[in-house]
C-alpha positions as CSV (number, residue, x, y, z in Angstrom):
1,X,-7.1,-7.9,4.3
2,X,-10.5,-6.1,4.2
3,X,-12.0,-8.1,0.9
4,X,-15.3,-5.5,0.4
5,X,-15.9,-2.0,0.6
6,X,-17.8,-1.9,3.5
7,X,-19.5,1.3,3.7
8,X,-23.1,-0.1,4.0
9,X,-22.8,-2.4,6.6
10,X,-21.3,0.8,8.2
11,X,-24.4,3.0,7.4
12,X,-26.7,0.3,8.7
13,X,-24.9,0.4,12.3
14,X,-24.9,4.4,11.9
15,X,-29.0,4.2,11.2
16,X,-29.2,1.7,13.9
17,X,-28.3,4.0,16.3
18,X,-30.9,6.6,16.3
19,X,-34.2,5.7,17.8
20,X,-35.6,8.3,16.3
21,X,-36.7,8.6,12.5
22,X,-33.3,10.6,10.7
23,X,-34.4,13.0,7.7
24,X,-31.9,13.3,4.5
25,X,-32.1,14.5,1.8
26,X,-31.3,11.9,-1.5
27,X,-27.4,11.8,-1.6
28,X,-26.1,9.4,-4.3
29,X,-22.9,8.4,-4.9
30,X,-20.2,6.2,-6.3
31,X,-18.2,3.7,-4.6
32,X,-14.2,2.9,-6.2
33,X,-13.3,0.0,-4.6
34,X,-9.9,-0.2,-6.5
35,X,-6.4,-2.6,-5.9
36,X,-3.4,-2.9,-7.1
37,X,-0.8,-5.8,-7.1
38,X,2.4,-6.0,-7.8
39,X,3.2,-9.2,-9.4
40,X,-0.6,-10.2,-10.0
41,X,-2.6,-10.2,-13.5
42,X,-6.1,-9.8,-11.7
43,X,-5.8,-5.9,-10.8
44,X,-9.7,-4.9,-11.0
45,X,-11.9,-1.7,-10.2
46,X,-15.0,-2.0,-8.8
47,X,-17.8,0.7,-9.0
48,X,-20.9,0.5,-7.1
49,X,-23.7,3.0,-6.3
50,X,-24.3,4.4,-2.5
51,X,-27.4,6.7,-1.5
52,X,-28.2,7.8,1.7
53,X,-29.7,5.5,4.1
54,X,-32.6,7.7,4.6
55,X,-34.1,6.8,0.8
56,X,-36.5,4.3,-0.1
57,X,-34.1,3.3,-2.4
58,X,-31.8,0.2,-2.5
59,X,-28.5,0.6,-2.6
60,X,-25.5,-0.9,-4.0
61,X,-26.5,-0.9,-7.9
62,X,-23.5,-2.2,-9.8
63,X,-22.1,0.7,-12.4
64,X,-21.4,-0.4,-15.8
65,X,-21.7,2.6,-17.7
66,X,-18.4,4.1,-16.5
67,X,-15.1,4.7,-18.3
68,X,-11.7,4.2,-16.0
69,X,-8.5,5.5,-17.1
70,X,-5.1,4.1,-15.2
71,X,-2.0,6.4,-15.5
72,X,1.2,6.2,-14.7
73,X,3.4,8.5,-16.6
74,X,3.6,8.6,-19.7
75,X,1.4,5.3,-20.2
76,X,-2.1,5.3,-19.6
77,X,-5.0,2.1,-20.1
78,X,-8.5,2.2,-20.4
79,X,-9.8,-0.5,-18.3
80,X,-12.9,-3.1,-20.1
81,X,-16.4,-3.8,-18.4
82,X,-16.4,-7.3,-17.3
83,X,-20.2,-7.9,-18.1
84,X,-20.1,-11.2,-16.8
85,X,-19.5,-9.9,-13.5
86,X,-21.4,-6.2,-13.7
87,X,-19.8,-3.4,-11.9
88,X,-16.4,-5.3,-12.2
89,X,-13.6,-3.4,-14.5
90,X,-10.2,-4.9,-15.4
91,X,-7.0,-4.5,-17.1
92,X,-6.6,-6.7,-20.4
93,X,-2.7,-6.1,-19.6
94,X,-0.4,-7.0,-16.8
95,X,0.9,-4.0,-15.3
96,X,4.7,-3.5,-14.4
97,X,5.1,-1.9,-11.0
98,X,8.3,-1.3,-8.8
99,X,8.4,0.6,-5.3
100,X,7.6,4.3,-5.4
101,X,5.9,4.3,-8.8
102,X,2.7,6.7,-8.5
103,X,-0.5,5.4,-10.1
104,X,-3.6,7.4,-10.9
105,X,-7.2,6.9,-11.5
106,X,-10.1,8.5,-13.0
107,X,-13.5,7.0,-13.4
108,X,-15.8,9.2,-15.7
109,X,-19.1,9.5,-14.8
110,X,-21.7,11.1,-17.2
111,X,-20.3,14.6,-16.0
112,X,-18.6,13.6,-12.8
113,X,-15.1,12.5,-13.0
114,X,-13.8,10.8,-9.5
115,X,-10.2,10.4,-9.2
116,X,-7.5,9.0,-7.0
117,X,-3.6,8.4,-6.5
118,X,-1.2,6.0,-4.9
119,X,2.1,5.0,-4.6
120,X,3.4,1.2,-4.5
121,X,4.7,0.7,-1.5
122,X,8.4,-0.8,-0.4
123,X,8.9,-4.4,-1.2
124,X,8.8,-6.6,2.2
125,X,11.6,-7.2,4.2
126,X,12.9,-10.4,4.8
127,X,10.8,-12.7,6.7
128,X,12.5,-15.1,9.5
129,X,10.7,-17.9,10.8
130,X,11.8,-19.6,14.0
131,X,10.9,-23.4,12.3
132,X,9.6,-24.0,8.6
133,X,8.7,-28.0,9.9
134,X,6.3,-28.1,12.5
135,X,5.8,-31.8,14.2
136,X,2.2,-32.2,15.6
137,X,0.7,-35.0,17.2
138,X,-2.1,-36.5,15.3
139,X,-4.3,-38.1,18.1
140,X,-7.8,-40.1,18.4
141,X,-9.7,-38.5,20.9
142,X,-10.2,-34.8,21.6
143,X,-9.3,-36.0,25.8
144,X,-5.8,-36.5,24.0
145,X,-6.2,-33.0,22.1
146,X,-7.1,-31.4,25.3
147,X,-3.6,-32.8,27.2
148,X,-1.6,-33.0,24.5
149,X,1.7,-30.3,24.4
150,X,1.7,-28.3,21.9
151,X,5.2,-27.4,20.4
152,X,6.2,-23.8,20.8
153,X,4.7,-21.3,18.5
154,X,5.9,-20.2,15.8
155,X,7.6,-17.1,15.4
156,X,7.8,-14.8,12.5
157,X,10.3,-11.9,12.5
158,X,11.4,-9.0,10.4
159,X,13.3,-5.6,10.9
160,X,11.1,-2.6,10.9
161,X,12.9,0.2,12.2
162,X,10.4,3.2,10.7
163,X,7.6,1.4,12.1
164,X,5.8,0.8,8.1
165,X,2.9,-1.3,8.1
166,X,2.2,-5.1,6.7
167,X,-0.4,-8.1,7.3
168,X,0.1,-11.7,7.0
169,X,-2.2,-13.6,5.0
170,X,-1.5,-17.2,6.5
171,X,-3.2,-19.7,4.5
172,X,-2.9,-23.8,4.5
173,X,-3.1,-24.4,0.7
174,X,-3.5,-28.4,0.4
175,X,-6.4,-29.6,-1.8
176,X,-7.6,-32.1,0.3
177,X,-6.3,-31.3,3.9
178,X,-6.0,-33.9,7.1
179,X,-7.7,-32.2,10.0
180,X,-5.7,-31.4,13.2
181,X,-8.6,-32.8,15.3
182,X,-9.2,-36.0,16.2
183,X,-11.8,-37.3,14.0
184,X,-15.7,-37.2,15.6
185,X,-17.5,-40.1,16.7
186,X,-19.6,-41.6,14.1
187,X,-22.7,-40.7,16.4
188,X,-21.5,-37.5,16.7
189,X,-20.7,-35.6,13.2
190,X,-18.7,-32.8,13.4
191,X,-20.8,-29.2,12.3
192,X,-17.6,-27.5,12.0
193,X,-17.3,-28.0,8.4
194,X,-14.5,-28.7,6.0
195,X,-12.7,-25.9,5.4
196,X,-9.1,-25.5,5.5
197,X,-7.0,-23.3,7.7
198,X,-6.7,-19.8,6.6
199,X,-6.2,-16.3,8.6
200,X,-5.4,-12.4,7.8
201,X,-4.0,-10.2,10.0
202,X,-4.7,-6.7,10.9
203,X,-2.6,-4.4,9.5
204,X,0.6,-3.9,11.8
205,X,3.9,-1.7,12.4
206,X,5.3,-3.9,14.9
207,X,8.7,-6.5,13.4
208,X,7.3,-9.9,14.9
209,X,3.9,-12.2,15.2
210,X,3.4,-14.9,16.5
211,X,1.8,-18.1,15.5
212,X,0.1,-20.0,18.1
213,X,-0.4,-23.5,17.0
214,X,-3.4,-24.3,18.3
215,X,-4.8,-22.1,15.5
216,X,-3.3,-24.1,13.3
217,X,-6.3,-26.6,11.8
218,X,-4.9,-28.6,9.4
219,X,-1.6,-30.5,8.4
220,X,0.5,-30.0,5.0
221,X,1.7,-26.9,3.6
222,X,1.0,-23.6,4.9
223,X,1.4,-20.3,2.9
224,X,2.2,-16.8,4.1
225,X,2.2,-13.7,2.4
226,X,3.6,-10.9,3.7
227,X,2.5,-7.6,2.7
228,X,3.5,-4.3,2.8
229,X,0.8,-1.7,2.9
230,X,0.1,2.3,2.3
231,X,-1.5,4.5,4.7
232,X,-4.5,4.6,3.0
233,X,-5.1,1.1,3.4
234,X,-4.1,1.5,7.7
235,X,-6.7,3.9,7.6
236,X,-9.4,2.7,5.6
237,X,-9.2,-0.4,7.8
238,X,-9.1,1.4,11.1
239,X,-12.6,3.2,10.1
240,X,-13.7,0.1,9.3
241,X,-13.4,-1.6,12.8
242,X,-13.6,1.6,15.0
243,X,-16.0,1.3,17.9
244,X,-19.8,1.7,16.9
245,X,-20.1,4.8,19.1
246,X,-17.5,6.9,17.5
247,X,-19.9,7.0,14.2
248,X,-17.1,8.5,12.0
249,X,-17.4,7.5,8.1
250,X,-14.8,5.2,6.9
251,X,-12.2,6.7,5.4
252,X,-11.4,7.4,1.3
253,X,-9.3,8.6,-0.8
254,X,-11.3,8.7,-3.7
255,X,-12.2,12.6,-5.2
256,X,-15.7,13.1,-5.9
257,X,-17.0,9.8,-4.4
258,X,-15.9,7.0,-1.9
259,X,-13.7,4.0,-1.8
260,X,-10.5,3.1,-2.0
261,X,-7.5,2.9,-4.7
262,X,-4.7,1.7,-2.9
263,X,-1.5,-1.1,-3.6
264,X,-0.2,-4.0,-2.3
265,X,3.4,-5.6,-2.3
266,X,4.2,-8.7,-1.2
267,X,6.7,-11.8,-0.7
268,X,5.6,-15.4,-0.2
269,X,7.3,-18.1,1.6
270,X,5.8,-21.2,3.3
271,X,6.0,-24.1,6.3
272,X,4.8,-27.3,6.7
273,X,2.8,-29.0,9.4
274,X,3.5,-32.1,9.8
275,X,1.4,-35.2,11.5
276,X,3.4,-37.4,14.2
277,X,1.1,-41.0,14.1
278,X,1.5,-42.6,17.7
C-alpha cells in the first residue's frame, strides 16, 4: 500500500531530468491525500500544499485552515483539524460503510472548493491458504541456513473471475519476535537491525500469491490482510512506480487540486511460523 502521497519525490525525478534550467511560472496547489476504511475508526484527510518545482519556494506546507465536508446521502460530517498533527483532519465518528456505498468530499479553500468521489469496493473473497502452521528449522550457523530445505511455500488462493484488484499486507505481529537467522557471532554484530517481518504487495488482478519462505524473517504469528481495491487506487499506484522516462504525472482524482480519495475493504486471517530446535 502506497503510505504518502508522493507527488514531490515525483517532481524532483521530473526536474532531474532536464539539464537545462526549466522556466514556470508559480503554480500552487493542494494535495487531498484522503482514505477510507471500512471497519477502522482512524479514517483521516490530509491536505498539503504543492508549487511548481521551478519556485524558490519550499513546498509541502501543511494546510490547516481548510474545512472538509464527508457525504454520503443524506448524512454528511464536518471533519476537525487535528492541531497536534497540522495538516491532519479526522472524523470524531466511526463511519458505517457497506460495498457500493458512494462517498464524497469537498475541502473548501478560501474560494476554491476541491472535491472528489468513491465508491467502497466488494468485500474480499475468501482467502485459502495451502498451510496455516509452518515448521522451520531454527539453526546456529548461517552454513546451516545456507543448506538447510526450506518447506514449500506457501500458497495463498482466491477466486477472481472479473479480474478485480487486491494487495496483501503480510505482517509478523509478535512483540518481541525470535529471528529466523542464526544468531551473529559475538565478534560480528549483526547491522541488519531488529525489525520484524512485514511486506505489501502491489496491487494485483490475479487469484493466487505466493509466499516464499525464505522471506519469511521471523517466527510466531503472521498477519495478512487482504484487500480489495478501486481503480483509482491501481492507478494512482501505477503512476507512482512508472519508469522515470515516461514523465507522466501521477494520477488524481481530486477536482481542483491533486491526491487521492479512495477506500479500502479488507478481511484478516493469520499463520504461524513455527521454530523446529535440532
Amino acid at each position: 500500500m502506497i503510505n504518502r502521497f508522493s507527488i514531490f519525490l515525483f517532481l524532483s525525478i521530473l526536474s532531474s531530468c532536464y539539464e537545462s534550467e526549466l522556466i514556470f511560472e508559480d503554480q500552487y496547489e493542494a494535495v487531498v491525500e484522503a482514505y477510507l476504511y471500512v471497519d477502522k475508526v482512524d479514517n483521516q484527510v490530509k491536505l498539503t500544499n504543492m508549487i511548481s518545482f521551478g519556485s524558490d519556494t519550499v513546498g509541502g506546507e501543511m494546510i490547516t485552515g481548510a474545512q472538509i465536508t464527508m457525504h454520503h446521502k443524506p448524512d454528511s460530517w464536518i471533519l476537525t483539524h487535528n492541531d497536534s498533527i497540522p495538516g491532519t483532519y479526522y472524523l470524531e465518528e466511526e463511519l458505517t460503510m457497506t460495498a457500493g456505498d458512494t462517498f464524497s468530499l469537498s475541502v473548501n479553500l478560501d474560494e476554491e472548493v476541491l472535491t472528489a468521489i468513491t465508491i467502497i469496493p466488494d468485500d474480499p473473497p475468501p482467502l485459502s491458504m495451502s498451510a496455516y502452521r509452518i515448521n522451520i528449522p531454527k539453526l546456529e550457523s548461517m552454513m546451516e541456513f545456507r543448506e538447510i530445505e526450506m518447506p514449500d511455500p506457501l500458497e495463498l488462493t482466491w477466486d477472481n473471475p472479473e479480474a478485480k484488484y487486491y494487495f496483501l499486507n503480510i505482517q509478523n505481529i509478535e512483540s518481541y519476535p525470535i529471528s529466523v537467522m542464526p544468531d551473529p557471532p559475538a565478534d560480528r554484530p549483526f547491522a541488519g537491525g531488529g525489525f520484524a517481518f512485514q511486506m505489501i504487495t502491489q496491487p494485483t488482478n490475479d487469484n493466487f500469491y505466493t509466499i516464499d519462505l525464505r522471506q519469511l524473517t521471523h517466527y510466531g504469528t503472521h498477519r495478512i490482510i487482504f484487500t480489495s481495491v478501486n481503480d483509482e487506487y491501481v492507478s494512482l499506484y501505477n503512476s507512482l512506480n512508472q519508469d522515470t522516462r515516461e514523465l507522466n504525472e501521477p494520477y488524481s482524482n481530486i477536482e481542483n487540486g491533486l491526491g487521492i480519495f479512495t477506500a479500502f475493504n479488507s478481511d484478516t486471517l493469520y499463520f504461524e511460523v513455527v521454530p523446529v530446535y535440532q
